[in-house]
C-alpha positions as CSV (number, residue, x, y, z in Angstrom):
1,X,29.2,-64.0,33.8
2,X,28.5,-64.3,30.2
3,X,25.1,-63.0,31.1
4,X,26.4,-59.8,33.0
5,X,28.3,-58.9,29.9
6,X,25.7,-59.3,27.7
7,X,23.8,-57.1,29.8
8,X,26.4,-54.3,30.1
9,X,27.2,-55.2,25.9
10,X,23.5,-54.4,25.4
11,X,22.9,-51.1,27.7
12,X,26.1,-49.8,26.2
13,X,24.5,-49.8,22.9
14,X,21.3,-48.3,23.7
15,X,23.0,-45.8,25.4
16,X,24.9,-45.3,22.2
17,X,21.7,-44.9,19.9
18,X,20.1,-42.3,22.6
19,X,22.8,-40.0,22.3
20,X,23.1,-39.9,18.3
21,X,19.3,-39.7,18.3
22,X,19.6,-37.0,20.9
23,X,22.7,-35.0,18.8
24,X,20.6,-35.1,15.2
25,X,21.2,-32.1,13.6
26,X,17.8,-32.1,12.1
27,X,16.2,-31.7,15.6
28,X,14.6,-28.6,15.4
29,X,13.2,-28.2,19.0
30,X,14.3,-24.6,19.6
31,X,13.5,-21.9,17.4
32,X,14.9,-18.4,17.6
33,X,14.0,-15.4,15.5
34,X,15.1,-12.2,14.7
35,X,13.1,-9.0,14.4
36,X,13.0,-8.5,10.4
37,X,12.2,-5.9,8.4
38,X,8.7,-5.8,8.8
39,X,8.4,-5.2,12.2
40,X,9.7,-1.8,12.0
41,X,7.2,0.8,11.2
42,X,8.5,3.3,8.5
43,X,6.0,5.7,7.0
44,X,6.7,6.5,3.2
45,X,6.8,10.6,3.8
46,X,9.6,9.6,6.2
47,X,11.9,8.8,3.4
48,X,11.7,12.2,2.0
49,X,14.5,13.8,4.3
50,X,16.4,11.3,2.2
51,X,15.7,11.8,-1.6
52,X,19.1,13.5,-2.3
53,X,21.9,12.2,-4.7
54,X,25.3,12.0,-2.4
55,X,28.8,12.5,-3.6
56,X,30.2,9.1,-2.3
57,X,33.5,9.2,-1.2
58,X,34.9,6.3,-4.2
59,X,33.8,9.0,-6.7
60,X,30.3,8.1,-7.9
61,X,26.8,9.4,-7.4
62,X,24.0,7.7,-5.4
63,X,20.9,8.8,-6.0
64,X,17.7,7.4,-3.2
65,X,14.2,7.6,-5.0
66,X,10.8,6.5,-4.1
67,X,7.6,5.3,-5.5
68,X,4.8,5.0,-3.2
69,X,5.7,3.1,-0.1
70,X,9.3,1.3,-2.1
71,X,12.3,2.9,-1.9
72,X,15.4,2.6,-4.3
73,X,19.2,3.7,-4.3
74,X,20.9,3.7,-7.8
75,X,24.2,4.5,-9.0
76,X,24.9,6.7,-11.4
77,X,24.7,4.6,-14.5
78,X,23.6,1.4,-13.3
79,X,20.5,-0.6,-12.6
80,X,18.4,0.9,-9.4
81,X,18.1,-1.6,-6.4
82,X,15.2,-2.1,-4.0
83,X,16.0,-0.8,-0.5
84,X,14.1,-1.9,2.8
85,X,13.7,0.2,6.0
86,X,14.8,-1.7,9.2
87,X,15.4,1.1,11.4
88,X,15.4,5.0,11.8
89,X,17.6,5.9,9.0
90,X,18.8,2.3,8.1
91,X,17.9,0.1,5.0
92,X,19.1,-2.7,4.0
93,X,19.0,-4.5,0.2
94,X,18.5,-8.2,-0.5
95,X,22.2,-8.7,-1.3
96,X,22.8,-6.9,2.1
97,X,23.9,-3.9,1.7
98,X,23.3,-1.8,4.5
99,X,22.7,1.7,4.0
100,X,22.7,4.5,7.2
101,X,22.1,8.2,7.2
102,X,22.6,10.2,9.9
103,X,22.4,14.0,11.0
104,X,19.0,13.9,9.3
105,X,20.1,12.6,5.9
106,X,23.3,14.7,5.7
107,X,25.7,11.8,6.7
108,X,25.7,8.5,4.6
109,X,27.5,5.2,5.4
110,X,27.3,2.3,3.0
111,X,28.5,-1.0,4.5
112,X,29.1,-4.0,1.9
113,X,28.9,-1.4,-0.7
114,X,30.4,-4.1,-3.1
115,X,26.7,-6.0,-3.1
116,X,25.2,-3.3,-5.1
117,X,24.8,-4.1,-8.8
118,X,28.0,-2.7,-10.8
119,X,30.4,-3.2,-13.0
120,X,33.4,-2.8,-11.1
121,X,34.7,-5.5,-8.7
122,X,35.3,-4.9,-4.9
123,X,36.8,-6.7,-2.3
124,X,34.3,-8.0,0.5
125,X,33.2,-5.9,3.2
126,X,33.7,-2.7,1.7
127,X,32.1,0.7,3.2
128,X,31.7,4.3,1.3
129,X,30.9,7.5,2.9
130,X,29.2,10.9,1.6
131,X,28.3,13.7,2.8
132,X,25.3,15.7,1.5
């Protein structure tokens, strides 16, 4: 009898250890990634449609520039930022900002908007608009 429990004592642990080993968090068995930035093809004469400084709908200016094949958004006033192409007509910055024109460059939606580099403070998540 005190053989059986020993037995059933011991499995019981075992069992215990495999499941913790099998639940470690650092088990990195399945990766998953997400198409990034540089697997979208964007050709720098594609940003021209886009080289316009919008009338945002908080009041300021945002002006979109370009040198070479790196493209910029600034604020009237403030430090330009570095702007990537991820889609047709989206960028995004490294703070994530997401910038989106539409209607050929005419329409412009800015979602985080409070990630670019200003003085003034804004809550999280906020979005601007502008038309061209």
């Amino acid at each position: 009898m005190k053989t059986t429990l020993l037995r059933v004592a011991v499995a019981a642990a075992l069992s215990i250890i495999a499941v913790a080993h099998a639940a470690d968090p650092d088990n990195e068995s399945v990766k998953i990634s997400a198409p990034s930035a540089a697997d979208f093809k964007f050709k720098p004469q594609d940003f021209q449609e886009y080289l316009y400084t919008y009338a945002l709908s908080n009041g300021e200016k945002l002006t979109f520039t370009q040198t070479a094949a790196r493209y910029y958004a600034q604020i009237k006033g403030e430090q330009k930022v570095e702007i990537f192409p991820v889609a047709s007509g989206q960028f995004v910055t490294h703070a994530g900002t997401r910038i989106a024109f539409a209607n050929e460059g005419d329409d412009l939606s800015i979602s985080n908007y409070e990630r670019l580099p200003m003085t003034a403070q804004l809550p999280a998540d906020t979005t601007v608009v502008a038309l061209r």
